[in-house]
N, C-alpha and C positions, 0 to 999 in steps of 0.2 A: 440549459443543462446539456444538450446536444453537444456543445463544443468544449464544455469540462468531459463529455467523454470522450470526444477526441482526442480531445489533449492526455486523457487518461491511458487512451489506445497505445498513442505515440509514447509515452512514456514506461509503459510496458514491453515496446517492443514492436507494436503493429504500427501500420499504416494507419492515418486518419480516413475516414471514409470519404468520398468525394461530395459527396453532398457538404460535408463541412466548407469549405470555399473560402470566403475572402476572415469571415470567422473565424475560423480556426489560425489560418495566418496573423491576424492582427491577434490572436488570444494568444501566440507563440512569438510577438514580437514584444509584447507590454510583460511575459512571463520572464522572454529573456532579460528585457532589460532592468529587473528587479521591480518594477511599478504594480504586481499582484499580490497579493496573497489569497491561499487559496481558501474555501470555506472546509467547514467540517465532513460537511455533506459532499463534496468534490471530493475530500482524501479518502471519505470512505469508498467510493464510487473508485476512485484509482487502487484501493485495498483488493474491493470485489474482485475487478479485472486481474491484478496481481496474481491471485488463484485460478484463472483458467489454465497455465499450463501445467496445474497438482490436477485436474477435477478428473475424472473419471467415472466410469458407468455406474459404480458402486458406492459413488463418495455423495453427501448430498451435503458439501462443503458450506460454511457459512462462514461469516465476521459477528466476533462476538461483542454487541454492542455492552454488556454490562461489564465486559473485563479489559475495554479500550480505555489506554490510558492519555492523556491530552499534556502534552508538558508544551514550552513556551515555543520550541521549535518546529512543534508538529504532534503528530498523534502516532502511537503504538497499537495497532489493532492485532486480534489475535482472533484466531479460528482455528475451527473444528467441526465436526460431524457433527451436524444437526442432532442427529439419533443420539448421540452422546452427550451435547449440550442437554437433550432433553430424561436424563437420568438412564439410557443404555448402555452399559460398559463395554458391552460387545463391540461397541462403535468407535471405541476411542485409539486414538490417531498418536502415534510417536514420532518425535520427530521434526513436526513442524515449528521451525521458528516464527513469531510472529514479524507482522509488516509493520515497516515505518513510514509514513509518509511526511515530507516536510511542508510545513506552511511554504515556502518559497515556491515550491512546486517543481526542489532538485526530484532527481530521477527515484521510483519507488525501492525501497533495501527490504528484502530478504534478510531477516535478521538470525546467523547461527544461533541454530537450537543450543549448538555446546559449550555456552555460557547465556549467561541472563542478559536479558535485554539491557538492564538498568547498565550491567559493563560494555554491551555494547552502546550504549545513549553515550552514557562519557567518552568512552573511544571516539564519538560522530562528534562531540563539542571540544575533548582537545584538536582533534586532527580536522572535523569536516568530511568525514570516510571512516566508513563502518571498517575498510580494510582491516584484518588481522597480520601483524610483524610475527612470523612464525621463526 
């Protein structure tokens, strides 16, 4: 799991840690070359990461496991305030589109809030890119 988080790091944006070493390379040569696919438990782990640069001192940000959706290319995960997951409205959060992660283990998408996932997924399966043609 150490080098699905690296790989998770790196695909967020960060540096792999140095302790990842000749693993994390070979986990990034077998990923480029199309020979992985990733687990459930990796996308979510690349989800979690995703949210570090929303988290803040007030937010006790989470991935909502009951309202992830799993379609054939990957998983849609969506979060929110704990406190608001857990029946607070005070807590609840505008805004955030949820994550997509692809089995391949292309790059994590931020999915706009200002349409629904489900027209962004199609957009991702005709084109390959969440991109919007504005």
């Amino acid at each position: 799991m150490e080098a699905a988080q690296d790989k998770a790091s790196f695909v967020v944006g960060r540096e792999p840690s140095a302790d990842a070493g000749s693993t994390f390379t070979g986990m990034m040569r077998a990923w480029d070359s199309g020979a992985v696919t990733i687990t459930f438990e990796a996308a979510r782990a690349l989800a979690e990461l995703a949210l570090e640069p929303v988290r803040g001192p007030d937010l006790d940000l989470i991935v909502s496991d009951e309202m992830t959706e799993e379609l054939t290319e990957g998983w849609v995960f969506f979060w929110d305030d704990r406190r608001h997951v857990e029946g607070d409205e005070d807590f609840a959060l505008g805004g955030g589109g949820p994550i997509f992660v692809a089995r391949s283990g292309d790059p994590v998408h931020m999915v706009w809030s200002g349409e629904s996932w489900e027209t962004a997924v199609a957009r991702y399966r005709a084109t390959g890119s969440f991109a919007r043609a504005w």
